[in-house]
Structure formats: structure tokens, C-alpha cells
C-alpha positions as CSV (number, residue, x, y, z in Angstrom):
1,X,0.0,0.0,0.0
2,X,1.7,3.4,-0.9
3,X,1.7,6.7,1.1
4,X,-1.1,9.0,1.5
5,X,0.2,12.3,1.5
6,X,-2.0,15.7,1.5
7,X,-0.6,19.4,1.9
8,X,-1.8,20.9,4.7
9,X,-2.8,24.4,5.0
10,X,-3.5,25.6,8.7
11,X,-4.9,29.5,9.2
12,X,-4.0,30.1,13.1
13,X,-4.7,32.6,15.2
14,X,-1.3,35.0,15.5
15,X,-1.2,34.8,19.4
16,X,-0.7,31.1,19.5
17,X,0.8,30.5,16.5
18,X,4.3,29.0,18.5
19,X,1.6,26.6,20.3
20,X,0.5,25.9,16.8
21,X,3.7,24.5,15.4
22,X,4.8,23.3,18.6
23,X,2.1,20.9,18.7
24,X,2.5,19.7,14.4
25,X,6.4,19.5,15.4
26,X,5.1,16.8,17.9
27,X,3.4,14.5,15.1
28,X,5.7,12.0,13.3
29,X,2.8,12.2,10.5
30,X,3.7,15.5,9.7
31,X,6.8,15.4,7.8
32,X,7.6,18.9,6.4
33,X,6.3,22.0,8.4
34,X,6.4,25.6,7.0
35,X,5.6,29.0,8.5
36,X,4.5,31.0,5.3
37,X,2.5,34.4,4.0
38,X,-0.1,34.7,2.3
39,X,-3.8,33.4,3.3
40,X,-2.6,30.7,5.6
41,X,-0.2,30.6,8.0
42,X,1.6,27.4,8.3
43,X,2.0,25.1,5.6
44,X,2.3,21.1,6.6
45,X,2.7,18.0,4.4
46,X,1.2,15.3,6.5
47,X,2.0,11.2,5.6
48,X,-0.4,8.7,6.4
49,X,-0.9,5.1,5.0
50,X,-5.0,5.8,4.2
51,X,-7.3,8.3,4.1
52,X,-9.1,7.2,6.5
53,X,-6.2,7.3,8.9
54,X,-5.4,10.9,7.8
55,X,-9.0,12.0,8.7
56,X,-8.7,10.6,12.2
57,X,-5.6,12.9,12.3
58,X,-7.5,16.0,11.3
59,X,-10.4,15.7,13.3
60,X,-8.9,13.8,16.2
61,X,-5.4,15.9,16.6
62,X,-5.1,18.7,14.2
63,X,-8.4,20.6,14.4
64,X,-8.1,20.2,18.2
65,X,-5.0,22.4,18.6
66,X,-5.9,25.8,20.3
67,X,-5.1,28.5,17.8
68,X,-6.3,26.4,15.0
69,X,-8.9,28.2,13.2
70,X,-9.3,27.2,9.9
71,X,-7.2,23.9,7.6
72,X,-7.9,23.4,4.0
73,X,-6.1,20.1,2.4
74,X,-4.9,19.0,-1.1
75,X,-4.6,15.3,-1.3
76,X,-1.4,14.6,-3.5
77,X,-2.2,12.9,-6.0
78,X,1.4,11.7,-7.5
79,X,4.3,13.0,-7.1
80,X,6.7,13.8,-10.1
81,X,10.1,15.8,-8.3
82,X,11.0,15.4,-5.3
83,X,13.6,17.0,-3.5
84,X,15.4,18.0,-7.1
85,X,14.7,14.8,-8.7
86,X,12.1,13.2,-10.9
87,X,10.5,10.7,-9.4
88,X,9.4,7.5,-11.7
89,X,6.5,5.8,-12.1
């Protein structure tokens, strides 16, 4: 069974947004964690083996965070470069 991976993007509330990425930092599921700009403020790419397991995540973990307000995800689909290198198959 392959990866499940989905790109996360969390919109926190400034005053906890530490408490925010200390608590992502925590989860061995999330495997990249940005701080960005733009309409969202942290950026996470989160690796689970199902869907399923990656909405027990969200609703369970994620969306329980204080200082989360809002998370929209973008299930990835395949992957074609990663980390400077195509990527076969």
C-alpha cells in the first residue's frame, strides 16, 4: 500500500501561532512544516498510510489544537520531483 500524502494548509490565530507549530512539530505524521504568508499561516505536508487514517488525524489531533482556526487540504495525487529529482512511475 503506498503513502497518503496531502498538503496541509492551517490558518491560526497570531497569538498562538508557537503553540500551533509546537504541537505539528510533535506528530511523526507530519513530515515537512512551513511557516509561510499569504492566506494561511503554516504550511504542513502530513504522511499517512490511508485516508481514513489521515481524517482521524485532522479531526482527532489537528483541528483540536488551540489557535487552530481554519485547515484546507490538497490530497497529492502523485508525485513527479521530489527533493530535485524526478521521481518514476
Amino acid at each position: 500500500m503506498g503513502k497518503f500524502l496531502v498538503i496541509l494548509n492551517v490558518y491560526v490565530d497570531s497569538r498562538r501561532l508557537e503553540d500551533v507549530v509546537e504541537a505539528l512539530l510533535g506528530m511523526p505524521e507530519v513530515v515537512d512544516l512551513y511557516e509561510v504568508t499569504g492566506s494561511y499561516d503554516v504550511v504542513a505536508v502530513v504522511e499517512t498510510d490511508s485516508k481514513e487514517s489521515f481524517r482521524s488525524l485532522l479531526v482527532k489531533r489537528i483541528l483540536r489544537i488551540g489557535g487552530v482556526k481554519e485547515t484546507n487540504s490538497s490530497v497529492i495525487l502523485h508525485v513527479h520531483k521530489r527533493a530535485g529529482e524526478a521521481v518514476e512511475g
